[in-house]
BAFI-547032 format. One line per 10 residues: number of its first residue (from 1); their letters; for each residue x, y, z of N, C-alpha, C. Coordinates in steps of 0.05 Angstrom, whole numbers, plus 5000, padded with zeros to 4 digits. Layout:
<nodes>
NUM> A> X:Y:Z:X:Y:Z:X:Y:Z ~ ... .
</nodes>
This chain:
<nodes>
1> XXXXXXXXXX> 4754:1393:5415:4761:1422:5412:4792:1424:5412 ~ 4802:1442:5399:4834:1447:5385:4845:1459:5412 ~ 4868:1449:5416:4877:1460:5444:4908:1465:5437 ~ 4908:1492:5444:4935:1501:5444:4953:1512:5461 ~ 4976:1489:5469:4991:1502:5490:5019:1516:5485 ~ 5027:1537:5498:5045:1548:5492:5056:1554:5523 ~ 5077:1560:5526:5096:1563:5552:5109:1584:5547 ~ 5109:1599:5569:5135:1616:5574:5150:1610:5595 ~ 5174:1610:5594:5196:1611:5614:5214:1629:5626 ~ 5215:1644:5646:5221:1666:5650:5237:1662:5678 .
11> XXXXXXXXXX> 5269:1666:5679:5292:1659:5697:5304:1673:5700 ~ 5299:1688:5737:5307:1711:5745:5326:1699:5768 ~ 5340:1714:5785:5352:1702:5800:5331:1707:5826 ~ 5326:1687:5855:5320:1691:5871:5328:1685:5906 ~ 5313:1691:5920:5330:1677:5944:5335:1662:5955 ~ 5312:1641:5946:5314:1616:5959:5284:1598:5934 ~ 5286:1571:5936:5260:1558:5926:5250:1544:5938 ~ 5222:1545:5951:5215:1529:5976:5205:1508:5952 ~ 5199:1487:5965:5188:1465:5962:5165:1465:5937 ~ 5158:1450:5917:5128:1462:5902:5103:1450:5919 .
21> XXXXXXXXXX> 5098:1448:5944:5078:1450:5950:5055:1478:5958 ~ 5039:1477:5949:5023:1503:5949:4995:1497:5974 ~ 4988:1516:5985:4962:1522:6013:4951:1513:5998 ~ 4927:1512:6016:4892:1500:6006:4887:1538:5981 ~ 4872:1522:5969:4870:1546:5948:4843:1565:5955 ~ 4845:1583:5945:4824:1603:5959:4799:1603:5934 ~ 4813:1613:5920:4810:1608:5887:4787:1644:5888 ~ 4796:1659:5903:4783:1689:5903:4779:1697:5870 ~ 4763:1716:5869:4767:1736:5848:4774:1756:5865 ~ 4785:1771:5847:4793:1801:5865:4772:1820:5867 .
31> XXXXXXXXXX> 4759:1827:5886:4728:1854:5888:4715:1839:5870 ~ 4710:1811:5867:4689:1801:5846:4676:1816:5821 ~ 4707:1836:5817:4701:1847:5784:4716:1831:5758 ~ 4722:1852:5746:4738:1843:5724:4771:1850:5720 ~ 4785:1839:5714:4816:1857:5715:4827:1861:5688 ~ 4825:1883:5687:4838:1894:5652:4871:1909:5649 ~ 4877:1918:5629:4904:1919:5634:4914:1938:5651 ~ 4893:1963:5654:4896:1978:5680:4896:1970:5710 ~ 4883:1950:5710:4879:1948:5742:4896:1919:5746 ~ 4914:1903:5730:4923:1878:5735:4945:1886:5750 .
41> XXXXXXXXXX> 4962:1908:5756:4979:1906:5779:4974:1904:5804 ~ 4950:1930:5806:4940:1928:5836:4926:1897:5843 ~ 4910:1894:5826:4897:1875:5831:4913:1852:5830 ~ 4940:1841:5824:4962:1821:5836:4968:1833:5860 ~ 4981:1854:5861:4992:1859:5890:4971:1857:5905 ~ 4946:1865:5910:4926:1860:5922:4931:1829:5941 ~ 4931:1816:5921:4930:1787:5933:4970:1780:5943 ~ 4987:1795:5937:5007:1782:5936:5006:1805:5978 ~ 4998:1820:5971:5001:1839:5991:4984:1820:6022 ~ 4968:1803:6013:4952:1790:6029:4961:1756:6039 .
51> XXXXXXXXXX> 4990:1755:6023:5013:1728:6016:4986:1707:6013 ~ 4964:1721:5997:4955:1694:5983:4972:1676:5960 ~ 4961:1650:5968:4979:1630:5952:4957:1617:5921 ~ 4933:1623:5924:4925:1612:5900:4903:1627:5892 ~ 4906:1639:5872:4872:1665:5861:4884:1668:5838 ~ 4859:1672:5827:4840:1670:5806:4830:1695:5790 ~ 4840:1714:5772:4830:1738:5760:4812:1728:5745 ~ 4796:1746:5739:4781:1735:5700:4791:1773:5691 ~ 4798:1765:5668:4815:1784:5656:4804:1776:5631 ~ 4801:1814:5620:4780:1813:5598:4806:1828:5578 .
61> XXXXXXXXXX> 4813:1823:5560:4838:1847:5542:4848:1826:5514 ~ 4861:1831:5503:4885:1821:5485:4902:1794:5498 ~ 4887:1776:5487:4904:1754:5496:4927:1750:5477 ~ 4928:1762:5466:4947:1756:5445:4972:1761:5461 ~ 4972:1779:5470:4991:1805:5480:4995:1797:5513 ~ 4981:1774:5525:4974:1776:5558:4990:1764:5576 ~ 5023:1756:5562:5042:1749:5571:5057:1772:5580 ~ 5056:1788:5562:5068:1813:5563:5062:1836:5579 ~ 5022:1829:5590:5019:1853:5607:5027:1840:5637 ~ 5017:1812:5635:5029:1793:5655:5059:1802:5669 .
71> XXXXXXXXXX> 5077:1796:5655:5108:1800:5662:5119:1834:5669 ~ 5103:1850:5654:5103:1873:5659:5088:1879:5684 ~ 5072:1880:5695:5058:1880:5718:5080:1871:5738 ~ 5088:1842:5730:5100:1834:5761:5128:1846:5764 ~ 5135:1862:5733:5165:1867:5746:5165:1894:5746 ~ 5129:1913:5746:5132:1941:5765:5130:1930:5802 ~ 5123:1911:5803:5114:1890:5830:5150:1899:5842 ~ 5160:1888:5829:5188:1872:5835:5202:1905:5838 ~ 5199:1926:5826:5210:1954:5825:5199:1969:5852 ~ 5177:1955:5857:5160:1981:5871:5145:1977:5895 .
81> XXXXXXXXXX> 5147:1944:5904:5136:1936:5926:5157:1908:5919 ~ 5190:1918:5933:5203:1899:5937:5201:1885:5964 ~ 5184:1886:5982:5195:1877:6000:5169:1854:6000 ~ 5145:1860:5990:5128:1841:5983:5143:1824:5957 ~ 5156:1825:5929:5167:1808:5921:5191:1793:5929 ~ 5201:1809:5944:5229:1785:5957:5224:1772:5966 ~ 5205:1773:5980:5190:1743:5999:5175:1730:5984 ~ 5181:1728:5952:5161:1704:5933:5187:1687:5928 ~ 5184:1671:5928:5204:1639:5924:5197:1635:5878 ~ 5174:1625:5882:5159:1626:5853:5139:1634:5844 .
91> XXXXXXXXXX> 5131:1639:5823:5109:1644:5820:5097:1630:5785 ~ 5072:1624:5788:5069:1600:5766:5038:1617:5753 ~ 5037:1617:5727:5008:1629:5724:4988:1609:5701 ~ 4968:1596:5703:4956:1586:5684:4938:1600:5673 ~ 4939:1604:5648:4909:1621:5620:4892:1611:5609 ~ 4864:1610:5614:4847:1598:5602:4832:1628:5584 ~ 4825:1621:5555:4803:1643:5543:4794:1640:5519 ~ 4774:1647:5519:4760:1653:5492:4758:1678:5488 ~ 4768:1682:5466:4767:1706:5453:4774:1733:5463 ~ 4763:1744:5477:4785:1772:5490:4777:1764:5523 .
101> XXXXXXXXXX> 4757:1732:5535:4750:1741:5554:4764:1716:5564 ~ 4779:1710:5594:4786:1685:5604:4783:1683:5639 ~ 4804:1672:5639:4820:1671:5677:4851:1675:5673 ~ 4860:1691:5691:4888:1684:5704:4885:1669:5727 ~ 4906:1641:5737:4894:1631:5764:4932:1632:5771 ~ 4938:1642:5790:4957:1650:5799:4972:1630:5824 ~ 4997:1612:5821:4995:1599:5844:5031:1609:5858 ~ 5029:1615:5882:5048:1634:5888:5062:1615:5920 ~ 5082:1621:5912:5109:1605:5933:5118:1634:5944 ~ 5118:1627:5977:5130:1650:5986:5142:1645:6009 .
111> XXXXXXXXXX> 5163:1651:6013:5183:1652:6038:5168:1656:6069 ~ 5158:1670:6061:5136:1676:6083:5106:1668:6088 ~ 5095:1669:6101:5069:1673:6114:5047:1701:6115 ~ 5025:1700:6114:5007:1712:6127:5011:1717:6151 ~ 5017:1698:6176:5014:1693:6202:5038:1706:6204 ~ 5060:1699:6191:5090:1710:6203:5092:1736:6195 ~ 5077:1745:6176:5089:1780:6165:5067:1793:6192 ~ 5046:1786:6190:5025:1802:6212:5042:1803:6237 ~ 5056:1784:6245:5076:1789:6272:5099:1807:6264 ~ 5105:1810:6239:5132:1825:6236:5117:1857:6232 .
121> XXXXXXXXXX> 5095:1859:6218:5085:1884:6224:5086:1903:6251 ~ 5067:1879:6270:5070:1893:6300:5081:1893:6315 ~ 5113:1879:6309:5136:1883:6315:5143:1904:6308 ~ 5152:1913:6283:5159:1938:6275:5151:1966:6289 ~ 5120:1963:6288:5107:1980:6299:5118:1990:6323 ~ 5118:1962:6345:5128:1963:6372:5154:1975:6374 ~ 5172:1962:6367:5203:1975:6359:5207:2007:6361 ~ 5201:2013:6334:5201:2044:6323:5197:2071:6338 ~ 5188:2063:6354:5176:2086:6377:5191:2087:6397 ~ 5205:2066:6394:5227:2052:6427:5256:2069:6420 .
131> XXXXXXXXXX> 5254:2066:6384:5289:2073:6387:5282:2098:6372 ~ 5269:2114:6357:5260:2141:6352:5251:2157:6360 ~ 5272:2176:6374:5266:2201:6385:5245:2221:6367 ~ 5229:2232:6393:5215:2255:6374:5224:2280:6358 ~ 5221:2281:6335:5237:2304:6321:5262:2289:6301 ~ 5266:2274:6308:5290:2256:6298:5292:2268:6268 ~ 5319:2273:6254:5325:2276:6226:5320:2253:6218 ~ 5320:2251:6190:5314:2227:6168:5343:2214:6167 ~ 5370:2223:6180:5389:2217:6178:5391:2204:6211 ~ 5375:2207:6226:5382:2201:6254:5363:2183:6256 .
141> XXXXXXXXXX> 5332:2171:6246:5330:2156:6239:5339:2128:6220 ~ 5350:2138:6200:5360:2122:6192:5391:2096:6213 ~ 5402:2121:6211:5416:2111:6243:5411:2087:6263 ~ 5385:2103:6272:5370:2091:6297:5363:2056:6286 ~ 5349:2060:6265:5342:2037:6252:5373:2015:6245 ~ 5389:2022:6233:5416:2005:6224:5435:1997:6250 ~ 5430:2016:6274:5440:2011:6297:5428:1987:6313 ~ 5399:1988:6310:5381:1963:6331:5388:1937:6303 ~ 5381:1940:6284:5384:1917:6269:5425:1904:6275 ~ 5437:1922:6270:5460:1907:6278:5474:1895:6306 .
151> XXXXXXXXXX> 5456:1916:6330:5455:1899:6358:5442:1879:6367 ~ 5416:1871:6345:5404:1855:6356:5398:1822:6333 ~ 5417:1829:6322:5433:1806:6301:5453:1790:6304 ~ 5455:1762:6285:5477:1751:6287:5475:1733:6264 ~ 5494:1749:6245:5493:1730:6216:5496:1698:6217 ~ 5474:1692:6210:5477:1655:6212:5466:1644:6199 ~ 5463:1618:6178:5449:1607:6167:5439:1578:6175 ~ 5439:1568:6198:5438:1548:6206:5401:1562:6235 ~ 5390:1576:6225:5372:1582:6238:5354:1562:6246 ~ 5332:1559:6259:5306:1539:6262:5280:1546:6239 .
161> XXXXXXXXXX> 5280:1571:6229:5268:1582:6212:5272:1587:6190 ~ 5270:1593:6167:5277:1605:6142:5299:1635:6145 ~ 5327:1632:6147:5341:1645:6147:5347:1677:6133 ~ 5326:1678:6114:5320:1688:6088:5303:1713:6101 ~ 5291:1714:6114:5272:1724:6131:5266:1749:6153 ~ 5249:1765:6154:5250:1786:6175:5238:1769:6199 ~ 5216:1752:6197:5211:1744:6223:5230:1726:6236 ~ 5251:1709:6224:5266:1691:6232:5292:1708:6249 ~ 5300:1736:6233:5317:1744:6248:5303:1767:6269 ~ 5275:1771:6277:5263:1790:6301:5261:1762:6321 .
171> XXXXXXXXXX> 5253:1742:6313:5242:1718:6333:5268:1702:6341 ~ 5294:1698:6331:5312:1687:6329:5339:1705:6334 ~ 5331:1725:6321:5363:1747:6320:5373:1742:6301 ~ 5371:1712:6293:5397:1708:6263:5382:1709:6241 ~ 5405:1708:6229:5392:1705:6192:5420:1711:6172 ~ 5408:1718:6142:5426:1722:6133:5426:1755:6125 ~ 5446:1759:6100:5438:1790:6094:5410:1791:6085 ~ 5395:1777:6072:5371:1789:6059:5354:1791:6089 ~ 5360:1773:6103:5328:1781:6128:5339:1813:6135 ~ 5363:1813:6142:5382:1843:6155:5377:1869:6136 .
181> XXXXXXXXXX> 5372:1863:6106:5367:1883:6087:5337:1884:6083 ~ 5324:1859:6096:5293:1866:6087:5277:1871:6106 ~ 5296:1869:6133:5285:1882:6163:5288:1907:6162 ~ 5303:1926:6148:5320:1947:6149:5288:1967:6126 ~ 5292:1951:6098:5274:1969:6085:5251:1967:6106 ~ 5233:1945:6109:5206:1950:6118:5205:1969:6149 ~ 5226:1976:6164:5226:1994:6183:5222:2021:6169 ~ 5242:2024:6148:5248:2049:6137:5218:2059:6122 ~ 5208:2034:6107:5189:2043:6103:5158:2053:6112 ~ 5158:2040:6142:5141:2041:6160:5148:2068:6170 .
191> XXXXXXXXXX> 5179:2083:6170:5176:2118:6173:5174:2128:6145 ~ 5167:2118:6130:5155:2133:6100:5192:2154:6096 ~ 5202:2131:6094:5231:2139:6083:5232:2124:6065 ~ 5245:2127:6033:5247:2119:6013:5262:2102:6020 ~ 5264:2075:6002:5286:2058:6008:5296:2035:5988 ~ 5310:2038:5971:5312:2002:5962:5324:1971:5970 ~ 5311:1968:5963:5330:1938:5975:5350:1933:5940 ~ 5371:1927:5955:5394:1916:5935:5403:1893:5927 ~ 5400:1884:5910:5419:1851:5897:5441:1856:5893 ~ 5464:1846:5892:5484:1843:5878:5506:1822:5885 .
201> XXXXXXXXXX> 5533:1831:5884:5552:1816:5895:5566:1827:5913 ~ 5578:1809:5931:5604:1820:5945:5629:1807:5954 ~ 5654:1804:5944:5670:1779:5941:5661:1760:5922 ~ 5647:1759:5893:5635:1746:5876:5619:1726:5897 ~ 5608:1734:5913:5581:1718:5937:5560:1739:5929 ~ 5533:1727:5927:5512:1735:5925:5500:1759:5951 ~ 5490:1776:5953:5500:1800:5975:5469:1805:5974 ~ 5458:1824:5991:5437:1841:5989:5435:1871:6005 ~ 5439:1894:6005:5436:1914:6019:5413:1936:6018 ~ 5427:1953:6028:5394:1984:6023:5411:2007:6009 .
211> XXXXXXXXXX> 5394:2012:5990:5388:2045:5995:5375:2058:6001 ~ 5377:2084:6014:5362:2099:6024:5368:2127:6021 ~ 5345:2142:6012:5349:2169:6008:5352:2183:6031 ~ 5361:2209:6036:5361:2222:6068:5363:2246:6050 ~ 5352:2268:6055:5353:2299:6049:5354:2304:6018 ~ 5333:2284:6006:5341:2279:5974:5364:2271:5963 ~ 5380:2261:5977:5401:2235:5961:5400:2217:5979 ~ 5410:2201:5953:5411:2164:5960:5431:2159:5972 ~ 5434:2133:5993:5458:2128:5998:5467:2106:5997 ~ 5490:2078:6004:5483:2058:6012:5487:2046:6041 .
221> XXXXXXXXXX> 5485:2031:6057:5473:2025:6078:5477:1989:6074 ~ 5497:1986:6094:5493:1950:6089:5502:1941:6122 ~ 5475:1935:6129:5472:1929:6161:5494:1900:6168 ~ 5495:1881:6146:5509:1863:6145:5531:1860:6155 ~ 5542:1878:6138:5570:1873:6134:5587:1905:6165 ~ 5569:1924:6174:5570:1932:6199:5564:1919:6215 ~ 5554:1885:6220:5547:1883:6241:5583:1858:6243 ~ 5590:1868:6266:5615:1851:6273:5619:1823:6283 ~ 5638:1815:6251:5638:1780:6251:5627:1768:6281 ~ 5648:1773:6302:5638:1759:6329:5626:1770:6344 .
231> XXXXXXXXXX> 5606:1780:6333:5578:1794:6343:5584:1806:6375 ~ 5613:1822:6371:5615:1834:6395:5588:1847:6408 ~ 5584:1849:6436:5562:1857:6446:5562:1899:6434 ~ 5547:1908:6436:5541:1935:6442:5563:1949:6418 ~ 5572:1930:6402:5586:1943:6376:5576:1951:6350 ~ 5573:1976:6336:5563:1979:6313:5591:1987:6298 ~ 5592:1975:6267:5621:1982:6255:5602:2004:6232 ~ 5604:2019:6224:5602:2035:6208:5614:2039:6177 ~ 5642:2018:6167:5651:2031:6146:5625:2018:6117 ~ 5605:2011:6125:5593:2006:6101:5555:2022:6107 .
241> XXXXXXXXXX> 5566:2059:6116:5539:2059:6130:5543:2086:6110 ~ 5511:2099:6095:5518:2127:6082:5543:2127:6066 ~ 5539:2102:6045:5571:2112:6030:5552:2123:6002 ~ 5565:2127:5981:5566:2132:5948:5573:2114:5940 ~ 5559:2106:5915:5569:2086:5894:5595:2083:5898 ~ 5605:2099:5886:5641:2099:5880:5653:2089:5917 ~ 5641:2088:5932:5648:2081:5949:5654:2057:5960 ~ 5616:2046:5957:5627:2019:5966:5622:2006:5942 ~ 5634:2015:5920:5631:1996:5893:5656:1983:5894 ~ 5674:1991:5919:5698:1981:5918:5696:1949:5939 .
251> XXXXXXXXXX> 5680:1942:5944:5669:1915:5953:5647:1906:5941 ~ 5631:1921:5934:5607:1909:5924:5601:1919:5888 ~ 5579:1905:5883:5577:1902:5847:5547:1899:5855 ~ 5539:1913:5835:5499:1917:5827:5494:1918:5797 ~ 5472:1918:5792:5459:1931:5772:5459:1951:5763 ~ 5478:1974:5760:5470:2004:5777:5446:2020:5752 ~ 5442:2003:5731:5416:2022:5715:5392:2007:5733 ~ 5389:1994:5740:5369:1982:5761:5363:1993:5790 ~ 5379:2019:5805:5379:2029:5825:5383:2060:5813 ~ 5370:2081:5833:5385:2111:5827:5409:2111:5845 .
261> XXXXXXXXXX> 5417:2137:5831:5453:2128:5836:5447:2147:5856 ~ 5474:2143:5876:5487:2146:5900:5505:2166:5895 ~ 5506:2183:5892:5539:2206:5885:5538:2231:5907 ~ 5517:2233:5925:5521:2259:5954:5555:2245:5965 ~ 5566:2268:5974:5589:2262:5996:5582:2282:6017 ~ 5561:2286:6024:5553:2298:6051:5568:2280:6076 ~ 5563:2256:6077:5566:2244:6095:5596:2222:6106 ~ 5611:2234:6079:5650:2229:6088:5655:2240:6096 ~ 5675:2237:6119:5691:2235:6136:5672:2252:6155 ~ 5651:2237:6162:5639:2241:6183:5638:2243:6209 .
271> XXXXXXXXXX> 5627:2260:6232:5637:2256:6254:5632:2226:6265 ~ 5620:2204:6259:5626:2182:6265:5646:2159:6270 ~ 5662:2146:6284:5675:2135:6287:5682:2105:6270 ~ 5699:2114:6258:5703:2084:6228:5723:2070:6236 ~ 5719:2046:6228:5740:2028:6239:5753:2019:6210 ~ 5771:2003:6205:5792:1997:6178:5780:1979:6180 ~ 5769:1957:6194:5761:1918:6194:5745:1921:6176 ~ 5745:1908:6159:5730:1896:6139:5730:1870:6132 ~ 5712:1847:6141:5702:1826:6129:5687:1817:6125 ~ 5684:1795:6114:5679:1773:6094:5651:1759:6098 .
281> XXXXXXXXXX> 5626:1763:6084:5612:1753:6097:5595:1729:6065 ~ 5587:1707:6075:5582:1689:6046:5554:1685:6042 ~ 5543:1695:6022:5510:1688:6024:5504:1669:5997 ~ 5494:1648:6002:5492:1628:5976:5458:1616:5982 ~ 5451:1642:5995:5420:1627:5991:5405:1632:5962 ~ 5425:1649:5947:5412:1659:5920:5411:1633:5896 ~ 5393:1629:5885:5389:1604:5862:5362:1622:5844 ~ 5375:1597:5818:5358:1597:5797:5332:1583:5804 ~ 5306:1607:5790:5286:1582:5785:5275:1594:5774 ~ 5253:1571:5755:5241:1577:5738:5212:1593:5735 .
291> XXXXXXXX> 5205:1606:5729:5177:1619:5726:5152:1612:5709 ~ 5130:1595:5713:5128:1586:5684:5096:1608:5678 ~ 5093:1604:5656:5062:1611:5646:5051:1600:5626 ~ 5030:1590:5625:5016:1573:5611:4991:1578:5595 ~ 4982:1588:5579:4980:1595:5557:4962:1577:5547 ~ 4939:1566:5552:4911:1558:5537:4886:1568:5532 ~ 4879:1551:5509:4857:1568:5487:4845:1541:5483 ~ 4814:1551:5485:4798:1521:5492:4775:1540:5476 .
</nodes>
């Protein structure tokens, strides 16, 4: 029988590339139905949401076209449940089909764990109630949250764990910016406060921060670079907390058609206390890797 392979290659930037070894495989279907072009998002995040590492769709549609619903799916994934894609390292997909009917079998690299996010959940949980007063504004929240992440941090990459990480910096304290920016969304989002997580640069170094809406505007928020080089005790620095684009675009570089923009000045020259220090912080866990998909007809 005539066998035709075709490849796609698809090279995004990410945070890190673990190893290609992959778990024992589960090899699930999802609700033991079918997945069509409607339901192939949920039904990936489904499994990505569960940090399964190897499953199996049968997907009934246009193969012609099934690269396309493929890559589209994962990069509403990547828009809309970032904090479950930041913690994917790779992701690899093989296609088997005849005629409109086949498999997707999905094999997925992830920074994280099952075992380690379930502890960072009921961490969070635990936390949130400790430093959020009742009644709290969405602005005094937010606060609350960027204040415990920068007291109870210490930028480092030389961790025992994956540096990259929210559980490495709750179990450890350290990490780098992405655990500090991806500790920061999943709190925010556990108070059902809008939030993005950010890529970009800062000092041409690979960077990561938040945005966060507060009273219907966006702001930006970079726990990082407030938390002070020599991790003085009981110190929070503020000049990179609630700014505007035009603000801290003057250190940092994004995407900005990839984020909503930042333009409130509610929150300059605030009654908060700003300090002039500003430095330097280097994040080079960011690398290329490849994405493949594979494409057979048997």
């Amino acid at each position: 029988m005539k066998r035709l392979l075709y490849s796609l290659c698809i090279t995004i930037l990410l945070m890190n590339i673990l190893p290609n070894q992959l778990a024992e495989s589960t090899n699930e279907v999802y609700a033991n139905g079918v997945t069509t072009d409607k339901t192939i998002k949920n039904d990936i995040l489904y499994h990505l949401s569960n940090f399964n590492t190897d499953f199996t769709l049968t997907y009934k549609g246009d193969y012609t076209n099934v690269k396309a619903v493929i890559q589209k799916a994962m990069d509403e994934i990547r828009k809309n449940n970032q904090y479950i894609y930041e913690n994917i390292s790779k992701w690899q997909i093989a296609i088997k089909y005849r005629g409109n009917s086949g498999t997707l079998t999905f094999q997925i690299n992830y920074l994280t764990d099952k075992e380690k996010e379930k502890y960072v959940t009921a961490e969070v949980k635990r936390i949130l109630p400790q430093i959020i007063q009742e009644g709290a504004s969405e602005y005094e929240k937010v606060k609350a949250v960027h204040d415990y992440i920068v007291l109870n941090s210490s930028y480092a990459s030389n961790t025992k764990g994956s540096q990259y990480i929210t559980y490495t910096l709750l179990t450890e304290n350290q990490g780098v910016c992405q655990a500090y920016a991806l500790l920061m969304l999943k709190m925010l989002e556990e108070l059902k406060l809008n939030a993005k997580y950010v890529k970009g640069y800062s000092n041409n170094e690979r960077h990561a921060w938040i945005l966060v809406k507060v009273d219907g505007a966006w702001y930006h928020v970079d726990p990082t670079w407030n938390d002070p080089i020599n991790n003085e005790p009981d110190k929070v620095h503020y000049n990179f907390f609630m700014l505007t684009d035009k603000e801290i675009a003057t250190t940092h570089n994004w995407e900005k058609t990839e984020y909503p923009a930042a333009v409130s000045e509610i929150y300059i020259n605030s009654q908060m206390t700003m300090t002039n220090e500003v430095f330097m912080m280097t994040d080079d866990f960011y690398s290329l890797a490849k994405k493949f998909i594979k494409l057979i007809k048997w």
